[in-house]
C-alpha positions as CSV (number, residue, x, y, z in Angstrom):
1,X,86.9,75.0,104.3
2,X,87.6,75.1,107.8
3,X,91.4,74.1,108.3
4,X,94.1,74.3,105.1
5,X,97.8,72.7,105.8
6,X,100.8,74.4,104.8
7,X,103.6,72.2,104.2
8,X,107.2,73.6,105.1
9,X,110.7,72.1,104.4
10,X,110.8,71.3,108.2
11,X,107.1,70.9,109.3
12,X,103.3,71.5,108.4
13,X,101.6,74.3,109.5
14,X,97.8,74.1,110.5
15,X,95.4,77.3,109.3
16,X,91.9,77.6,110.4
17,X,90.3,80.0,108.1
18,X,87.7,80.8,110.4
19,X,89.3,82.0,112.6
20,X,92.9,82.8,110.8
21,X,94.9,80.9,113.5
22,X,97.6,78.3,112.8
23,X,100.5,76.7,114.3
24,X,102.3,73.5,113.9
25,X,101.0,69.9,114.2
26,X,102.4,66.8,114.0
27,X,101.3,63.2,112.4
28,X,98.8,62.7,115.0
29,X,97.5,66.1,115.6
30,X,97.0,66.4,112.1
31,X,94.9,63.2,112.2
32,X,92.9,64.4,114.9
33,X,92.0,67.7,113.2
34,X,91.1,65.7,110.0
35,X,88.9,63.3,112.4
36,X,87.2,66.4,114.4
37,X,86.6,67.6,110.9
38,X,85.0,64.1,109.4
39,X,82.7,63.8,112.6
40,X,84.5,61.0,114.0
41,X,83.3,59.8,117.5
42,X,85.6,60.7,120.7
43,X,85.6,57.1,121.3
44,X,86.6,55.9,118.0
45,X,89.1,58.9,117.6
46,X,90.9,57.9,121.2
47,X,91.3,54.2,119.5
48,X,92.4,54.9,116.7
49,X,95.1,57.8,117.7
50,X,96.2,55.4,120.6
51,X,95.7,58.7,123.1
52,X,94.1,59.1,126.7
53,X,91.0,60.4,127.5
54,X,93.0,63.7,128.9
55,X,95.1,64.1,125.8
56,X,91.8,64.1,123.8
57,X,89.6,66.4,125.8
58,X,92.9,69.3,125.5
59,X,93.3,68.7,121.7
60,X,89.9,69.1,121.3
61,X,89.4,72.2,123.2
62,X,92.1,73.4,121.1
63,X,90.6,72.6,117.9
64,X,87.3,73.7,118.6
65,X,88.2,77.2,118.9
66,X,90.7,77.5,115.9
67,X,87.7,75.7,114.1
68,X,85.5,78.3,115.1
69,X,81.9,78.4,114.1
70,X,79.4,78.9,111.2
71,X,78.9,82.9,112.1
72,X,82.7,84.4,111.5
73,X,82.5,86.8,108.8
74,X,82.1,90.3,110.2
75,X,79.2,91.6,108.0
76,X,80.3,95.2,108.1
77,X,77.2,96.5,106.3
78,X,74.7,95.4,108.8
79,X,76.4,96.6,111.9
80,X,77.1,99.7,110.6
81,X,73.9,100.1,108.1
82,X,74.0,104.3,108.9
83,X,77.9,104.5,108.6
84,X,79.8,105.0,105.6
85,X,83.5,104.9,105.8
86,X,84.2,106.8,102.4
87,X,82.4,109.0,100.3
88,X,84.1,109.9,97.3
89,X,83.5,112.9,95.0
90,X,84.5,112.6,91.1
91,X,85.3,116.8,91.0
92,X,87.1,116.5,87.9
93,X,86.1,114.5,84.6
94,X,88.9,115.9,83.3
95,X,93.1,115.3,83.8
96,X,96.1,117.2,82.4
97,X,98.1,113.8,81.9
98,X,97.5,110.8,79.3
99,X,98.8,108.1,81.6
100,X,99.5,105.0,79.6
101,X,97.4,102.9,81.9
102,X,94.6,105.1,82.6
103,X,91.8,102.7,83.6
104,X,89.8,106.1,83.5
105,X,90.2,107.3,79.7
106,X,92.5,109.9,80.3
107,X,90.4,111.0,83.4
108,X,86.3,111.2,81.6
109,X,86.2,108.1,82.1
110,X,83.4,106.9,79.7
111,X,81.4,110.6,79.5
112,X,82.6,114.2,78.3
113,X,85.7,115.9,79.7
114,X,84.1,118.3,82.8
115,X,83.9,119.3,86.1
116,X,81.5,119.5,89.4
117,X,79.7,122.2,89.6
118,X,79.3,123.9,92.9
119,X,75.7,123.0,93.1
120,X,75.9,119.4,92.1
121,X,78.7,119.1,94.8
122,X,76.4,120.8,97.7
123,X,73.5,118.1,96.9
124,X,75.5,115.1,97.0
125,X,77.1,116.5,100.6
126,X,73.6,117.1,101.8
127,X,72.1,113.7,100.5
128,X,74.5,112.0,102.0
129,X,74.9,113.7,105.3
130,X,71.3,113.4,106.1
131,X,71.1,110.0,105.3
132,X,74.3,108.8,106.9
133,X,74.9,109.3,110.6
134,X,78.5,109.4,110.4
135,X,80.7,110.0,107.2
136,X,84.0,108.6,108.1
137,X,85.7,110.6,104.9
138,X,85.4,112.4,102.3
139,X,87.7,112.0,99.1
140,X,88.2,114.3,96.8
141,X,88.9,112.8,93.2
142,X,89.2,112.6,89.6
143,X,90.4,112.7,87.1
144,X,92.4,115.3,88.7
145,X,90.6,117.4,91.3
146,X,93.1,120.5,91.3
147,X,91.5,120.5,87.8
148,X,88.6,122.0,90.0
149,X,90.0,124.4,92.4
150,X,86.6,126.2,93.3
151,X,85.0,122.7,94.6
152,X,87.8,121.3,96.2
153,X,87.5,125.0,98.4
154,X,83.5,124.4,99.2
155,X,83.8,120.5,99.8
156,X,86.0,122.2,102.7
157,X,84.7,124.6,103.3
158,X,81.5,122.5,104.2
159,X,82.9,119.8,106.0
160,X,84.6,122.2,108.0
161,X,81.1,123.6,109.1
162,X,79.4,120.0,109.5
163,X,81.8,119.0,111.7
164,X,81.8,122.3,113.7
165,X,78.2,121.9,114.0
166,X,77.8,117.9,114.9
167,X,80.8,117.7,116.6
168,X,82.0,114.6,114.6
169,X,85.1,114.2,112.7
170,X,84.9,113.6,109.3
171,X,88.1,113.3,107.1
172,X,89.2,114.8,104.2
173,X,91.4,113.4,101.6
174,X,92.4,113.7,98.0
175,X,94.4,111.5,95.4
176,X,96.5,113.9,92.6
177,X,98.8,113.4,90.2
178,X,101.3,115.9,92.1
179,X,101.5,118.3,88.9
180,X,99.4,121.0,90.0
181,X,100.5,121.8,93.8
182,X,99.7,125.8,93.8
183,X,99.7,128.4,97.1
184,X,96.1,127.9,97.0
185,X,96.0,124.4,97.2
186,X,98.8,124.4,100.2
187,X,96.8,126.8,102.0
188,X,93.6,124.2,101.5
189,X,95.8,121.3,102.9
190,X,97.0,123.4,106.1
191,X,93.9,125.0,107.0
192,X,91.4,121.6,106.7
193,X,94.1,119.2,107.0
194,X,93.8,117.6,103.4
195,X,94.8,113.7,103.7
196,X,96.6,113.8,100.3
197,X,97.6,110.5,98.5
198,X,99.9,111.1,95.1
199,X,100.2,109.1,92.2
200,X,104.0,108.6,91.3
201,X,105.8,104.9,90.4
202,X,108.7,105.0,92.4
203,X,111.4,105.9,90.2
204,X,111.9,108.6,87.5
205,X,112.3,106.3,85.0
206,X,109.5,104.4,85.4
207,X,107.2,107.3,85.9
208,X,108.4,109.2,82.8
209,X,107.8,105.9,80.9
210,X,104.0,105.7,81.9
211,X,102.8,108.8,83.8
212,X,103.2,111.3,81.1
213,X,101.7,115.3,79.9
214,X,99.2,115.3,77.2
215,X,102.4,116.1,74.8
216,X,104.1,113.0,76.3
217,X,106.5,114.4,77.9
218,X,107.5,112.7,81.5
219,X,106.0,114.2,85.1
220,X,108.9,112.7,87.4
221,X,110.5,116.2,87.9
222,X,107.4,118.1,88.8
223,X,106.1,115.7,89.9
224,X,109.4,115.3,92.8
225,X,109.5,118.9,93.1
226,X,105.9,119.1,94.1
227,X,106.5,116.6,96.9
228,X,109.5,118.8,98.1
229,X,107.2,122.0,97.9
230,X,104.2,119.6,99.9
231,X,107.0,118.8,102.8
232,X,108.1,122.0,103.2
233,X,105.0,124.2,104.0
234,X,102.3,121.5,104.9
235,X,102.6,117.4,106.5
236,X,101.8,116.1,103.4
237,X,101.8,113.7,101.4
238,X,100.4,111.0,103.3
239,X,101.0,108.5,100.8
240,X,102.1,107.4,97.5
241,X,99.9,105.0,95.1
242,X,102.4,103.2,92.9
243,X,101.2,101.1,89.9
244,X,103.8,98.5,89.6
245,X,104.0,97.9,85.7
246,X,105.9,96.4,82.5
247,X,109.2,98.7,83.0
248,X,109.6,97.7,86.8
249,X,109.8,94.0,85.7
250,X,112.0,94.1,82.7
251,X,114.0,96.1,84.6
252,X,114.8,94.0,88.0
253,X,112.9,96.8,89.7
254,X,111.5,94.5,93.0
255,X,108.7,95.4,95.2
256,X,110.6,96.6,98.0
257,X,113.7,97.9,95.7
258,X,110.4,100.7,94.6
259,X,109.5,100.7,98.8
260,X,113.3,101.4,99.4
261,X,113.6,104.1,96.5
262,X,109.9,106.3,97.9
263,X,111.2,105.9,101.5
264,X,115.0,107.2,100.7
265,X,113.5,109.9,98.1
266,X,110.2,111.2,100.4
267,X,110.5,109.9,103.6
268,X,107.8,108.1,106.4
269,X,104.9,107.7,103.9
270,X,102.6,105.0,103.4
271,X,102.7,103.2,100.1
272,X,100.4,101.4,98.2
273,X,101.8,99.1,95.7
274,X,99.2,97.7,93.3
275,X,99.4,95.4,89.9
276,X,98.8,97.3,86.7
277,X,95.2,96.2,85.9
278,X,94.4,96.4,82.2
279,X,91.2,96.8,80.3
280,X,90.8,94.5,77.7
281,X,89.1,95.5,75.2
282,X,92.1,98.3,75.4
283,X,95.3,96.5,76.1
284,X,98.7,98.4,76.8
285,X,101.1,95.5,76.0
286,X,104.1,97.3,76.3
287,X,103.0,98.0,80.2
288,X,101.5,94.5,80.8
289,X,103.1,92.4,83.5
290,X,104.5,88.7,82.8
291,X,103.4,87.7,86.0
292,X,102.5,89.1,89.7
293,X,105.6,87.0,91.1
294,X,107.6,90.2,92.5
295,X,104.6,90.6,95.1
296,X,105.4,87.4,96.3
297,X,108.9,87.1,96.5
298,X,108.4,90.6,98.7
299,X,107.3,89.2,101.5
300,X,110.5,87.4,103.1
301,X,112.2,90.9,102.9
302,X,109.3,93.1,104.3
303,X,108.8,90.9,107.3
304,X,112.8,90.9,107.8
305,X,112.9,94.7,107.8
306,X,109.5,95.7,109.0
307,X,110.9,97.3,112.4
308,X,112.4,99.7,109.8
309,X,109.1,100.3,108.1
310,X,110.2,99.0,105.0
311,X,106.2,97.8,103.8
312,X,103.0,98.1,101.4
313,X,99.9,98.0,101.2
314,X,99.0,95.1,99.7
315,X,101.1,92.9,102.3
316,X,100.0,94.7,105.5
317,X,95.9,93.9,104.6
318,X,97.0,90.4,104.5
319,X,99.1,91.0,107.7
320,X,96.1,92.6,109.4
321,X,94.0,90.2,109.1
322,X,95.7,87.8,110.8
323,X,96.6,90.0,113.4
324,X,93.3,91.5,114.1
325,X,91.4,88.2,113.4
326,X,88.6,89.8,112.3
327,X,88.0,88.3,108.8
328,X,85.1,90.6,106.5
329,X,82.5,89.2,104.6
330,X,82.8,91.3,101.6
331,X,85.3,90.7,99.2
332,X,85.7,94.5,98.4
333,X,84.3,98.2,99.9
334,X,82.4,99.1,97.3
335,X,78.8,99.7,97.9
336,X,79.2,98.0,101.5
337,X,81.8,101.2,102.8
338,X,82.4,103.2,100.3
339,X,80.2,105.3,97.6
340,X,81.0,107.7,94.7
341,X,79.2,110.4,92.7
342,X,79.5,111.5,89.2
343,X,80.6,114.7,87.6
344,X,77.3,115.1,86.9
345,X,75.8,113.7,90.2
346,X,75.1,110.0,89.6
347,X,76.0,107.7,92.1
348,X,78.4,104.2,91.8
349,X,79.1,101.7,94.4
350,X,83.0,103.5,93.8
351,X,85.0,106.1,91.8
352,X,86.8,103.1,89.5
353,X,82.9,102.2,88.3
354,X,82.2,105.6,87.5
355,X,79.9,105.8,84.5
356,X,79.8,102.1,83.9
357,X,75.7,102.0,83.1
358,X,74.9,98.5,84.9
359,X,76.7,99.9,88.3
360,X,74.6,102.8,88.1
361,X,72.5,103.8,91.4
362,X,70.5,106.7,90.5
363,X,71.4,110.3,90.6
364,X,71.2,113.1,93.5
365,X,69.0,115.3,91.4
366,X,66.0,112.8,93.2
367,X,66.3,114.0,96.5
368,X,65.0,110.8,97.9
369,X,67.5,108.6,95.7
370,X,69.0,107.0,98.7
371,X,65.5,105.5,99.6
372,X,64.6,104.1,95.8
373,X,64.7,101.3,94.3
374,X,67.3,101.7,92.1
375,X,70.3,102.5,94.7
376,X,68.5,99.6,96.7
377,X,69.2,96.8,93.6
378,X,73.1,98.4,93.3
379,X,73.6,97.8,96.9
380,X,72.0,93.9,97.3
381,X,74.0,92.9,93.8
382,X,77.4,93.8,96.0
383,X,76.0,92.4,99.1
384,X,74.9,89.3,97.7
385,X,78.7,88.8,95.9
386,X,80.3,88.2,99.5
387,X,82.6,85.7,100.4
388,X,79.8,82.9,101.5
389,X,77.0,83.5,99.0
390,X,80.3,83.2,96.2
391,X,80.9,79.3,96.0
392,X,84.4,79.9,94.7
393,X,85.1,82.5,97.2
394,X,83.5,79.9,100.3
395,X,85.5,76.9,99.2
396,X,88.9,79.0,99.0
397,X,91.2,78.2,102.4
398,X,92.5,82.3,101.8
399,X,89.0,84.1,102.1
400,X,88.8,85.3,104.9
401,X,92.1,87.5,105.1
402,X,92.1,88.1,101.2
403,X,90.7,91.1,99.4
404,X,90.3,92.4,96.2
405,X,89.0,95.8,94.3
406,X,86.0,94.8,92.5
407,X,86.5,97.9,90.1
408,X,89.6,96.5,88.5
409,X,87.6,93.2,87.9
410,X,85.2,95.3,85.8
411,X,88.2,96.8,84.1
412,X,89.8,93.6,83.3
413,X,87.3,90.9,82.9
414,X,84.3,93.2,82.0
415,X,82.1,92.9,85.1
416,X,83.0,93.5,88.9
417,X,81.7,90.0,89.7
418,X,84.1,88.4,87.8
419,X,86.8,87.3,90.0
420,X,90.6,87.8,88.2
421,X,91.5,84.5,88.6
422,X,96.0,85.9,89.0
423,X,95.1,88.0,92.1
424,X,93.1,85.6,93.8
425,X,95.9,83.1,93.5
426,X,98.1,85.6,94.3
427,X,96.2,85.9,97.6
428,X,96.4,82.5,98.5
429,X,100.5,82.3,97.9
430,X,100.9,85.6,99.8
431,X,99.1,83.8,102.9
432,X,100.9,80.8,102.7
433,X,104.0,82.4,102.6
434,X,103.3,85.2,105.2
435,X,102.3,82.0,107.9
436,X,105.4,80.4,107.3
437,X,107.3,83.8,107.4
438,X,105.8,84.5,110.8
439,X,106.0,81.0,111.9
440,X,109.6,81.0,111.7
441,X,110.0,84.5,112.8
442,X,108.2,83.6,116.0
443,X,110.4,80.3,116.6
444,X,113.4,82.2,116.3
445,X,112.1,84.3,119.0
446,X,111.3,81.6,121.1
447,X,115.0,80.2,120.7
448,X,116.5,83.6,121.5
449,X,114.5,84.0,124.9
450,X,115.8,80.5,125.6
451,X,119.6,81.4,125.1
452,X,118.9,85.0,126.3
């Protein structure tokens, strides 16, 4: 699809997928596009739009660059074949909470509760930082990691060295539940600059209600006083992951009433808002959302108020995309920018597929693993689901500025190539809406330089 039409109370709004541009047409501009489109002739279209020669040739110039042409994905993986953007290592099979949705099982996901050694932690850094020629980052997870204080310290500890060595930068970063924030991990954070992401849903009543110890009891408070305890002796937390879940909705807690609450309790963090995914074979009904309708009715208020800051996540990828105009091929980082290893070594296209068998990609106990066969098939299965090769995906006006986490398909519909058929609408009425959001943002601007 190569040009979708929004239509507004007050006008229609042209969007060229391609190249994510759009603005407004009228009657015959709209007819022009559609002829452009069918292959009409210039004489034939000049006849039958009643329009000069001139009018034509600027219309058209117009239209073939918001067309654009038949190469405008941005194939990520082949420009940047020796660069991965995350690397992510599962220290911890094990977590001290039982939260309600834990797509992980209580954090062993689908193997025994344990940790990474120290050993199994050195190979993977060593497999990976000979084969790669620049690891953007380095994520520490779980589970919980601070369930694994002696790794976390030599995954540090060796990055530190690396990049003293190459002279490169690579990252390091860590997503916790917030329970577990001891002098030891604060001196970690400080002295390698720990990017750390926390886990907490917004409120303390909607945290106590699913994020909860292993004798149920609610984590809000620690959780809070954690945060306090990060801000005062490091720069962290950099962000805050939200699920937004059941007692949010029945509750009138909106998407940016959640924003408002984390920004009033913790301050200039960025937040990541995201759907409660559920598996289902394990549904958690009382958690389960009606409908993904709050993420949508967000937007009119996050574009009003985004001088203050007042944003997430899942809007600002959308927002980005237009912006940057860069659309990806891939539907999702995993095996294209991002990789994951095991407990026990084994490698996934990401953490969320950890220890699903069929996502497997071999193990770092085979020194060569990176060059086999087997982590060859697990990355071609990811590149070949891409946004061209997938017919739903190609024929979709929103796919090249939507997104989507391919782990949470394999959580809810049993396989990562097994598009959730809610999100991707939800894409396409996010877009929609964001266009005509800017649209008239950028109209009133224009009528306030005019009276100005």
């Amino acid at each position: 699809m190569r040009v979708h039409y929004i239509e507004e109370d007050s006008c229609t709004i042209a969007y060229f997928p391609r190249t994510l541009r759009y603005f407004v047409v009228n009657e015959t501009m709209k007819d022009f596009i559609n002829a452009v489109e069918e292959g009409v002739s210039r004489e034939s279209i000049i006849s039958r739009l009643e329009i000069s020669e001139d009018q034509y040739d600027a219309f058209n110039e117009k239209i073939r660059v918001c067309l654009g042409d038949n190469d405008y994905l941005v194939d990520e993986y082949s420009t940047k074949k020796l660069f991965l953007e995350k690397l992510s290592l599962n220290i911890s099979n094990d977590c001290n909470l039982r939260c309600k949705y834990c797509y992980a099982n209580g954090g062993k996901y689908h193997s025994s509760r344990q940790i990474m050694t120290q050993e199994t932690a050195h190979r993977a850094l060593e497999i990976f930082f000979n084969h790669f020629d620049t690891i953007e980052k380095v994520a520490l997870f779980g589970g919980e990691p601070t369930q694994n204080m002696e790794v976390i310290r030599y995954v540090c500890e060796y990055v530190y060295e690396k990049n003293e060595k190459t002279g490169q930068k690579t990252y390091l970063g860590m997503v916790t539940n917030g329970t577990q924030v001891t002098d030891e991990l604060i001196e970690l954070i400080n002295k390698y600059d720990i990017q750390v992401t926390i886990s907490f849903d917004g409120t303390k009543e909607a945290q106590d209600v699913a994020r909860v110890f292993a004798n149920g009891e609610g984590t809000a408070q620690v959780v809070m006083d954690n945060i306090r305890k990060l801000q005062q002796y490091t720069s962290q937390p950099a962000s805050i992951e939200v699920t937004y879940h059941k007692y949010h909705q029945e509750n009138q807690m909106k998407v940016m009433d959640i924003v408002r609450s984390i920004k009033q309790q913790i301050g200039d963090v960025d937040i990541h808002i995201v759907p409660m995914g559920c598996n289902q074979r394990e549904p958690i009904k009382e958690l389960m959302l009606d409908n993904l309708d709050e993420f949508l009715d967000a937007i009119d208020e996050a574009l009003s108020e985004k001088g203050e800051g007042l944003s997430y996540t899942f809007l600002d990828c959308i927002l980005e995309s237009l912006t940057k105009k860069t659309p990806s091929k891939y539907i999702c980082d995993a095996a294209i920018n991002a990789l994951s290893v095991s407990t026990n070594g084994d490698i996934y296209p990401c953490s969320v597929l950890t220890d699903m068998k069929d996502e497997w990609g071999g193990s770092i106990y085979n020194e060569n693993v990176l060059d086999e066969q087997q982590f060859e098939y697990m990355i071609n299965r990811y590149l070949k689901f891409n946004k061209i090769e997938n017919e739903k995906c190609s024929k979709c006006f929103a796919h090249t500025a939507c997104f989507a986490c391919l782990g949470m398909n394999a959580i809810t519909n049993g396989s990562p190539f097994e598009l959730d058929e809610s999100l991707c609408e939800l894409n396409r009425q996010m877009l929609e809406k964001i266009i005509i959001k800017l649209n008239d943002l950028q109209r009133e601007a224009r009528r306030n330089e005019l009276l100005a």
